[in-house]
C-alpha positions as a Markdown table, in Angstrom:
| # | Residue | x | y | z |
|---|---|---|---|---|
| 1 | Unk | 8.2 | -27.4 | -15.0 |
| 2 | Unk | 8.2 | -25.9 | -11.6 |
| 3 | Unk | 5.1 | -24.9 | -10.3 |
| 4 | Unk | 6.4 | -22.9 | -7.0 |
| 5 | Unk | 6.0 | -20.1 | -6.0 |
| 6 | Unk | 7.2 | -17.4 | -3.5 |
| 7 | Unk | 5.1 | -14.3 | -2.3 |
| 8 | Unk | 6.9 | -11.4 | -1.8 |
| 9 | Unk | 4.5 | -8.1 | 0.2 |
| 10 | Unk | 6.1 | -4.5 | -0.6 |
| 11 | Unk | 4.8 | -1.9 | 2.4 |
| 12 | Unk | 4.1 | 1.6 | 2.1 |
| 13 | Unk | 3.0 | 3.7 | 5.0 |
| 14 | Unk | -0.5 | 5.2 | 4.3 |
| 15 | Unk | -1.4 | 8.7 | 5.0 |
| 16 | Unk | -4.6 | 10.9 | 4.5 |
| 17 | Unk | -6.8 | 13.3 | 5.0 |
| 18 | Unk | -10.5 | 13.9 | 6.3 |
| 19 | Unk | -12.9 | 16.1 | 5.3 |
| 20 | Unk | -15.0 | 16.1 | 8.5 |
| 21 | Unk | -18.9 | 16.5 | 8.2 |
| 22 | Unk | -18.9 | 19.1 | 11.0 |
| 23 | Unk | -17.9 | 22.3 | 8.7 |
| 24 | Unk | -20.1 | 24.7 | 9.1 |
| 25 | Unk | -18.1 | 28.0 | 8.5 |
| 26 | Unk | -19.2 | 28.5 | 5.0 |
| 27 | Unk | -16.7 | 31.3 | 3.1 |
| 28 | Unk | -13.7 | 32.3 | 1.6 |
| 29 | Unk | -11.8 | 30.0 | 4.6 |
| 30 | Unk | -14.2 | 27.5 | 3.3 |
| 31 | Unk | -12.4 | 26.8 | 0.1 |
| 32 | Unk | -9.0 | 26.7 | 1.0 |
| 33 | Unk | -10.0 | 24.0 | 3.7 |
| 34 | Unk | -8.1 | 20.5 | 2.7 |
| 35 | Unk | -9.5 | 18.7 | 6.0 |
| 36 | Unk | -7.3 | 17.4 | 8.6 |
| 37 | Unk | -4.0 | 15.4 | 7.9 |
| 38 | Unk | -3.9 | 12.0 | 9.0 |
| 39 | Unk | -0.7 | 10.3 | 9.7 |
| 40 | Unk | -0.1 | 6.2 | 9.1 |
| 41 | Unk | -0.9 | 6.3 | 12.8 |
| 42 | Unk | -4.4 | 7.7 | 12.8 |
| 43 | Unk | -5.2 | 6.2 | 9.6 |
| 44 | Unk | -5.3 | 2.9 | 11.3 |
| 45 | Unk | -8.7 | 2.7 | 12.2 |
| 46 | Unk | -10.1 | 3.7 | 8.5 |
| 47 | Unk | -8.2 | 0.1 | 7.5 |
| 48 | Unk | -11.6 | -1.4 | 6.6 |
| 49 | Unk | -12.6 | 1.8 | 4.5 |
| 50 | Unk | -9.6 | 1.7 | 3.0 |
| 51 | Unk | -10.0 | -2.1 | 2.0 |
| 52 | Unk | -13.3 | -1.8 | 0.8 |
| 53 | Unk | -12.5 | 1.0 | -1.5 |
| 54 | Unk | -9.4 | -1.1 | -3.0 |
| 55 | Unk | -11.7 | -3.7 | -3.5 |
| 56 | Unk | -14.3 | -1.0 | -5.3 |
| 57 | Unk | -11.2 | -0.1 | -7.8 |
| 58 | Unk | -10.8 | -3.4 | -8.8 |
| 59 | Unk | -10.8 | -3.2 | -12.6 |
| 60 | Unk | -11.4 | -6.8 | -14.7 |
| 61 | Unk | -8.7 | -6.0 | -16.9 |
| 62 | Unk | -6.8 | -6.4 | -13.7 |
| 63 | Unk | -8.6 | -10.1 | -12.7 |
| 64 | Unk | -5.5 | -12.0 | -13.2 |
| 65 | Unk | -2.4 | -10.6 | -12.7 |
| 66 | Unk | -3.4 | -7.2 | -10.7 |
| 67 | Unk | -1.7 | -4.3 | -11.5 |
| 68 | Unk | 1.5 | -6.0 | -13.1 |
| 69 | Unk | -0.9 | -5.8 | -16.3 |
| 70 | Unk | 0.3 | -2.3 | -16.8 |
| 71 | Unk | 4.1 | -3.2 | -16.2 |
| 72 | Unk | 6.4 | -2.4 | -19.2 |
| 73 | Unk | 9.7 | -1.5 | -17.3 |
| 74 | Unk | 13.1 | -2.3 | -17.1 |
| 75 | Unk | 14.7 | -5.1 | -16.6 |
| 76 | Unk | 11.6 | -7.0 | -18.2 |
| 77 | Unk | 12.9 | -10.2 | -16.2 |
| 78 | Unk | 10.1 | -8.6 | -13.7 |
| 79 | Unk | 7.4 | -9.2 | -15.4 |
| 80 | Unk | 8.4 | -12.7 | -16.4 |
| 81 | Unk | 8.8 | -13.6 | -12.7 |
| 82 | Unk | 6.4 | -11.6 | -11.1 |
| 83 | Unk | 2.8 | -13.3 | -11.9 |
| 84 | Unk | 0.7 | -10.9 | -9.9 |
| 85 | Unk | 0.7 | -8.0 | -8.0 |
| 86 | Unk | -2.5 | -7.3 | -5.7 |
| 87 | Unk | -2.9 | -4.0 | -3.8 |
| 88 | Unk | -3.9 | -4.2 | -0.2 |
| 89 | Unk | -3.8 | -2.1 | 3.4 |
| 90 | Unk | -2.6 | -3.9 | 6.5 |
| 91 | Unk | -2.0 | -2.4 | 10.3 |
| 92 | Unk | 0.9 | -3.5 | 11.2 |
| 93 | Unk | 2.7 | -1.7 | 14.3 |
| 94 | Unk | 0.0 | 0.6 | 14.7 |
| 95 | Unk | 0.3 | 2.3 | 11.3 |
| 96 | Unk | -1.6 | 1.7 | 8.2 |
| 97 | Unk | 0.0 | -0.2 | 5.4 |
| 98 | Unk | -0.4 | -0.1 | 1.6 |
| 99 | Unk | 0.6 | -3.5 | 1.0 |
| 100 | Unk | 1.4 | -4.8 | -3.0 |
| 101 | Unk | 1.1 | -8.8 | -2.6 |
| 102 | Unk | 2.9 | -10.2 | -5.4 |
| 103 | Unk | 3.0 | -13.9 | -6.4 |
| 104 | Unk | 6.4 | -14.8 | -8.1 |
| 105 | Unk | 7.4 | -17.6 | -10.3 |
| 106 | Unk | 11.2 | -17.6 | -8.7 |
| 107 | Unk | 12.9 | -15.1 | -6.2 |
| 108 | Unk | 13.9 | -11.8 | -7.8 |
| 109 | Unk | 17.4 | -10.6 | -8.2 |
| 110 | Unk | 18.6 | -7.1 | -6.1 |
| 111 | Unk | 18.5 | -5.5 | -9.8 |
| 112 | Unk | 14.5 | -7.0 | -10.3 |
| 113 | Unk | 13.8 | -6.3 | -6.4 |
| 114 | Unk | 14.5 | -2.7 | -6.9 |
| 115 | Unk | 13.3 | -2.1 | -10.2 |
| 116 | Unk | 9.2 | -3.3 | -8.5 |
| 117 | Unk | 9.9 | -1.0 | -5.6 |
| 118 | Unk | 10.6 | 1.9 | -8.0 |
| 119 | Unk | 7.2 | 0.7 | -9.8 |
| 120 | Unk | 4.9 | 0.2 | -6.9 |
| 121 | Unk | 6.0 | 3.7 | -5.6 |
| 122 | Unk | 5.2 | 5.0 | -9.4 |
| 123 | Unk | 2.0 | 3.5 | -9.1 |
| 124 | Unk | 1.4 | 4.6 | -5.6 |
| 125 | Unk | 1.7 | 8.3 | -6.3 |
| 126 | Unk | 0.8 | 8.6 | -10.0 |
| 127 | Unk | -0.8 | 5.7 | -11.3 |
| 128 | Unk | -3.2 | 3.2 | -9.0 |
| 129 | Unk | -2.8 | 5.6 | -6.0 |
| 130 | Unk | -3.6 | 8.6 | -8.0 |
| 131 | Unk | -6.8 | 7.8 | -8.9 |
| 132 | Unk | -7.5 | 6.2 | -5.6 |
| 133 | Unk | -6.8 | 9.4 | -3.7 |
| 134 | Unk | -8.9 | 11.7 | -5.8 |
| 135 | Unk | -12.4 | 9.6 | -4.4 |
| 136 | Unk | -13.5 | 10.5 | -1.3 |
| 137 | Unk | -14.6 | 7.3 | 0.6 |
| 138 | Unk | -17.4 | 7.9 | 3.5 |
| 139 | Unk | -16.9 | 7.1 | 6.7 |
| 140 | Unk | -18.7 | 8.4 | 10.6 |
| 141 | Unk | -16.3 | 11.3 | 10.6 |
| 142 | Unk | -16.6 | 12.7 | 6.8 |
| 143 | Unk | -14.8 | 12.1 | 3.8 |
| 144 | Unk | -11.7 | 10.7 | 4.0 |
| 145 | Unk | -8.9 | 11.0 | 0.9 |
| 146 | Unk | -6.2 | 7.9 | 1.6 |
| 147 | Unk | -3.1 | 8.6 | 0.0 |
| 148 | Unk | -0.8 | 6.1 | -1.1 |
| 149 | Unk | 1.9 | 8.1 | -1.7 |
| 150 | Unk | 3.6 | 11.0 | 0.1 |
| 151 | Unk | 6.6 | 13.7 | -0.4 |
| 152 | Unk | 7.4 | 13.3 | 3.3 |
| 153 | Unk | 10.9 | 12.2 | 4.6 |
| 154 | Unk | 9.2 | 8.6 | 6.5 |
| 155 | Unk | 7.8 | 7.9 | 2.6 |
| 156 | Unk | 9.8 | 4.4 | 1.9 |
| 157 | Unk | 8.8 | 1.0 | 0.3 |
| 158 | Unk | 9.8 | -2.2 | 2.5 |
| 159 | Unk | 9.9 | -5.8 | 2.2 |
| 160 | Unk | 7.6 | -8.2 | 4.5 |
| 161 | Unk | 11.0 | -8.6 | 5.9 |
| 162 | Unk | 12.2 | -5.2 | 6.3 |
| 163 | Unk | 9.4 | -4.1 | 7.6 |
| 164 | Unk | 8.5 | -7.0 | 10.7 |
| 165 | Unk | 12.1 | -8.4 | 10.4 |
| 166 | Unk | 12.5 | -7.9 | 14.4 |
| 167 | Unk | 9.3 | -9.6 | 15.1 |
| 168 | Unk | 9.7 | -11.9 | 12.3 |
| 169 | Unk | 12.5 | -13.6 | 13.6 |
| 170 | Unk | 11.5 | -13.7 | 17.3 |
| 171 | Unk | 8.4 | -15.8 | 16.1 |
| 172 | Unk | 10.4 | -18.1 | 14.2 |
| 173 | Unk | 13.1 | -18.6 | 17.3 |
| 174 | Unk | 12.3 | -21.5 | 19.5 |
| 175 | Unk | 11.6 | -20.6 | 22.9 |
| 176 | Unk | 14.1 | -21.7 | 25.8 |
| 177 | Unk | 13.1 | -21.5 | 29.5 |
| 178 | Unk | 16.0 | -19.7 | 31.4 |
| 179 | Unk | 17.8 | -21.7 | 34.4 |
């Protein structure tokens, strides 16, 4: 039996929003108030908030294989090959990252491929990310809501190598002094 394995990282840009401690105005405005927006960009510096409250969600039900415990889709070859699948925040370029490490058995087909970006992104804006948005987590500025998910047009879910391929590659290059 082969005991290989491949890890495969899906990216997701994270966005949020901050309540900040500094609201005084109490009224009507008040209520209405959803904080400040944060793009991928600014959420960058909240990456250790962000990890330790995916590490707070951590659910034992979840110990082994993550959230591909709760994966019942099509084709079901995914959850054959797929042995885990841990959520994660990286900066990378600047930008905060939700990042689902996954552990695979063998590589997945362009079918499979597709079918666990279609599931990360359901779990990143109604299942796992859902639920992670609606806690505030604390930080030095207020109360920040991290959103895995978003309706805006830079929403995608990348590959490792989608994602860095550029950089990827000039790492992996040998370097040749120029004559």
């Amino acid at each position: 039996m082969n005991e290989e394995t491949y890890e495969l990282k899906l990216y997701s840009p994270i966005t949020g929003h901050l309540m900040e401690d500094d609201q005084d105005d109490f009224d009507a405005a008040y209520y209405d108030y959803e904080g400040t927006p944060l793009s991928s960009y600014e959420m960058a510096p909240f990456e250790d908030v962000v990890k330790k409250g995916i590490e707070d969600e951590k659910m034992p039900e979840e110990a082994k294989r993550g959230l591909m415990e709760y994966y019942w889709g099509e084709p079901a070859s995914v959850n054959e090959k797929v042995v885990s699948a841990f959520v994660d925040a990286e900066v990378y370029d600047n930008k905060l990252w939700g990042v689902l490490k996954c552990t695979l058995k063998e590589p997945l087909t362009p079918e499979e491929l597709e079918a666990l970006r279609s599931y990360w992104s359901g779990q990143a804006s109604d299942g796992y990310g859902e639920g992670f948005e609606q806690r505030e987590r604390k930080t030095g500025y207020g109360e920040l809501y991290v959103h895995f998910w978003h309706s805006g047009d830079d929403y995608c879910v990348l590959t490792e190598q989608e994602l860095k391929g550029r950089h990827l590659e000039k790492q992996q290059k040998p370097k040749t002094k120029n004559h």
